[in-house]
C-alpha positions in Angstrom: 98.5 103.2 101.1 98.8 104.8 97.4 101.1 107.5 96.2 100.0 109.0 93.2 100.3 112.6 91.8 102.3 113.8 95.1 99.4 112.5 97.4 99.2 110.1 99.6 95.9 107.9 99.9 94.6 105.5 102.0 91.6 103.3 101.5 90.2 101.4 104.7 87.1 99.2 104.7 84.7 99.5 107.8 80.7 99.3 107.3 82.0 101.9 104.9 85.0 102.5 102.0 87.1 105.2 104.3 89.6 107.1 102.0 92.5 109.4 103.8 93.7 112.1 101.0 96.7 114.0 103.0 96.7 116.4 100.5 93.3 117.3 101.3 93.5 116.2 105.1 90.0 114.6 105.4 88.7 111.6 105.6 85.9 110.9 102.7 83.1 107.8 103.4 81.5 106.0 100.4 78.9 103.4 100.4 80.5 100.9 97.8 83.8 99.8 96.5 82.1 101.0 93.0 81.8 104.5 94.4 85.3 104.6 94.8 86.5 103.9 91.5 84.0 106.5 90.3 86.3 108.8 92.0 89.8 107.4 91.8 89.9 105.3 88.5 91.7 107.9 86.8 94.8 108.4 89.2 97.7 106.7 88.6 98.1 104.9 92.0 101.5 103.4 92.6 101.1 100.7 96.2 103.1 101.8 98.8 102.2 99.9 101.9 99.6 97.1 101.6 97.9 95.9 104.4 95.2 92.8 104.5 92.9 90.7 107.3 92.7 87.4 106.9 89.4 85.8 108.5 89.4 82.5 109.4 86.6 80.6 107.6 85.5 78.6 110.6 85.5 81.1 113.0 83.7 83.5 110.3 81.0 80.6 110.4 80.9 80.6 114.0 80.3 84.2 114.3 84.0 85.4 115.6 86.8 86.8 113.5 90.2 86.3 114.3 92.9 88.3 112.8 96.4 87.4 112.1 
């Protein structure tokens, strides 16, 4: 979760880059993580929350993720 310019934004990875604007109240889909800098290079985002999965190499392997 960024701040930046009053807004909050949110950037989630699924089969897609997910980005939550609140200021705009939608949720935007984009193909690559390239695509998203196109659009957000030029803020001045400031972290607020960072979030991460870890997957376990071995299970990854195996065909299972486990989070922690």
């Amino acid at each position: 979760v960024f701040r930046t310019e009053g807004r909050d934004i949110c950037f989630a990875r699924e089969e897609k880059w997910l980005v939550y604007d609140n200021s705009l109240s939608e949720v935007k889909e984009f193909d690559s993580w390239e695509k998203v800098l196109e659009e957000y290079s030029r803020s001045s985002f400031c972290p607020q929350i960072i979030f991460f999965e870890r997957i376990d190499p071995v299970s990854e392997a195996a065909g299972t993720e486990v989070t922690v």
